[in-house]
N, C-alpha and C positions, 0 to 999 in steps of 0.2 A: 717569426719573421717580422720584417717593419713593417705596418699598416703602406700602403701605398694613396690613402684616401680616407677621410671619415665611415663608420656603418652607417648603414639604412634601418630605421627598425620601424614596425607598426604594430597596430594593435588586433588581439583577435577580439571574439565576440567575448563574453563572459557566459559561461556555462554552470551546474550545478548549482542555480540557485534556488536557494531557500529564505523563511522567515529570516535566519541567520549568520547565515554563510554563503557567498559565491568561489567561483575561481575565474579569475582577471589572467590575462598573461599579452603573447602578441607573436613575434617573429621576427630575427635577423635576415632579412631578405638579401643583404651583400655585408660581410663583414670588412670590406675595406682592406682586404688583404690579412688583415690579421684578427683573430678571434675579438667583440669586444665587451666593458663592463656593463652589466646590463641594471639597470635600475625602474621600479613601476612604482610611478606615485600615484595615491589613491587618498579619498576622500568623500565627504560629502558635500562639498563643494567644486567646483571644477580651478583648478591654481594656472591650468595654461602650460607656459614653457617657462614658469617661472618657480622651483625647485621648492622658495622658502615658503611660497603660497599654498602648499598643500598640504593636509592632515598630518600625512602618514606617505613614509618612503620603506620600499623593500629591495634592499641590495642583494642581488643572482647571482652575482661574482661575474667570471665570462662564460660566455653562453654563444652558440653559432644555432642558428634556426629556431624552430620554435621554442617556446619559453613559457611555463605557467608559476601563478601563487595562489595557495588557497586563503580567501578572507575567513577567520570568525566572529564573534561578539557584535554581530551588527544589528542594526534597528531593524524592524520589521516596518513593510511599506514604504521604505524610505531610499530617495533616489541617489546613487550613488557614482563617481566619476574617477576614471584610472586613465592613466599617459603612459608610456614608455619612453625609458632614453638610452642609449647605448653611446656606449665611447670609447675611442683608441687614443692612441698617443697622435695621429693626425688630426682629430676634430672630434666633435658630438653630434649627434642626430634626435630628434624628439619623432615620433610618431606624428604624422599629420594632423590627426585631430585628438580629439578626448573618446575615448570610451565612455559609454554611461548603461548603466541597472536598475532596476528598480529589487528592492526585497522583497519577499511574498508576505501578504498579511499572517498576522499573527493565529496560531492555532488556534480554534474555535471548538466546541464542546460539538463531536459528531452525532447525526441523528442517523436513526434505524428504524425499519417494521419488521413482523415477521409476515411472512406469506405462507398460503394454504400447504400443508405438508401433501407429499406425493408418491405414490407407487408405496400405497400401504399394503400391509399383506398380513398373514397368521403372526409374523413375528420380528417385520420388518417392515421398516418408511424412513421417508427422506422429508427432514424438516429444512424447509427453506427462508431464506429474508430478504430485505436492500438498505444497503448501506445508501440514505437517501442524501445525505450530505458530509462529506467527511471534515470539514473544519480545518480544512485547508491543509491537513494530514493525514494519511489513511492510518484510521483506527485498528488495532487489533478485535476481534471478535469473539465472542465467547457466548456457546450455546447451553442456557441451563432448563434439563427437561426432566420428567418423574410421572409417577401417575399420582401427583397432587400438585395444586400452583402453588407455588411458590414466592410468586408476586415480585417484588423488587429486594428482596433478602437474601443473598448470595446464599447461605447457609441455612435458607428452608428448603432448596431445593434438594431431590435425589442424588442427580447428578450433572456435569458440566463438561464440555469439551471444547477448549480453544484452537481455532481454525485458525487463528492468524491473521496478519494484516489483508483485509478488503478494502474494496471500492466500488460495490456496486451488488449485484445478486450476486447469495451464496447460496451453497446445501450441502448436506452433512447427513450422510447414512449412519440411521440405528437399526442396533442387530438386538437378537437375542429376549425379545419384547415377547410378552406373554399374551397370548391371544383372548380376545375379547374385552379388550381393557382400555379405557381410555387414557391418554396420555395428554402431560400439557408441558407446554417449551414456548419459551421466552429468550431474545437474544435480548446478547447488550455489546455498546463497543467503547472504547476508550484511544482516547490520544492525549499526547502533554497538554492539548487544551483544556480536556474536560472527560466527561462520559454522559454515558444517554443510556437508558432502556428502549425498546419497542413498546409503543405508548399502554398496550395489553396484552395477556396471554393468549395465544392459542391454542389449538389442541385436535386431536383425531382418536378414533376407536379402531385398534388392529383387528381383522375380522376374526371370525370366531368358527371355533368347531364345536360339529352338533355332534350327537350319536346318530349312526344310520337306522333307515326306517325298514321292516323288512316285513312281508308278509308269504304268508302259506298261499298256495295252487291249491286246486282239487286236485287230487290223484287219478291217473288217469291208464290206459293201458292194462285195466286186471285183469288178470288171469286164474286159477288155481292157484299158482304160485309164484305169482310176483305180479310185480305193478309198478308203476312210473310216479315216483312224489317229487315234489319240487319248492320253488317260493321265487316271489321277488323281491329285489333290493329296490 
């Protein structure tokens, strides 16, 4: 149908940012009677309401109510500015103001410790850590343990289990652990920044089984033919 009027459009917030990528968009709050073309200019400069002043334009085609675009390739830490514009065949509308972002710093190499393992037993404990800084990306984690260190050598160790992306305390149950034996584990974590170890190994002894102690009683209760024997464990 014919527009009766220009649209209205404005901007929303920008959501899903990261080092380098957000998502800009906004809103057709009245389309003027008839649906209209919607366009988001974007940059790192702010261009106004003036179309050739800006970076980069993204044409939605027609669009009624909300409206998003996802950016990639962007700078890390660097501030960034989006407008909307919508149009019919009766007029154009700009958003009232500029949108603006900043990008999140760039990935950094994550740091980690290990902390005291817990709830050890004949054949089982729970080795723990903290992810003390993650580098602006939560690293993936990987637990390498054995009953020898293994140090910072991926392939001196026994063995390894990746937990997956953390952010803070973790732990991770071992089973099947032979009693009386000491064991040592060392986390590490990695992000596109970087990677880190836990600056040392750890380690605990699963307890141990003894043989039991047992001793003989006097005999007690004789008779001619029979009597009472015994022992204690």
């Amino acid at each position: 149908s014919a527009p009766t009027g220009p649209p209205v459009a404005v901007n929303s917030g920008a959501s899903n940012i990261t080092a380098t990528a957000a998502t800009i968009g906004g809103e057709i709050t009245d389309t003027g009677g008839a649906s209209p073309t919607v366009t988001i200019y974007w940059g790192d400069n702010d261009g106004g309401t003036v179309p050739a002043s800006w970076d980069n334009a993204i044409n939605l085609g027609t669009r009624s109510g909300a409206f998003s675009a996802g950016l990639t390739g962007l700078s890390s830490s660097t501030p960034y500015y989006f407008r909307s514009f919508a149009s019919n065949s009766a007029g154009g509308d700009w958003a009232d103001s500029t949108g603006t972002f900043t990008t999140l710093a760039a990935p950094a190499p994550p740091t980690i410790i290990n902390n005291s393992a817990t709830n050890v037993s004949f054949e089982e404990a729970e080795i723990n850590g903290t992810v003390t800084f993650t580098g602006n990306e939560d690293p993936e984690v990987t637990l390498y343990y054995g009953d020898n260190d293994g140090g910072t050598t991926p392939g001196s160790w026994d063995a390894s289990v990746n937990i997956g992306t953390q952010s803070g305390s973790f732990s991770n149950g071992l089973f099947f652990l032979t009693n009386g034996t000491t064991y040592y584990y060392r986390s590490f974590a990695q992000n596109s920044g970087g990677s880190g170890w836990a600056p040392s190994t750890a380690n605990f002894t699963t307890l141990s089984y003894f043989p039991p102690v047992v001793t003989n009683t006097a005999a007690s209760n004789i008779t001619g033919n029979a009597a009472l024997v015994g022992g204690e464990v």
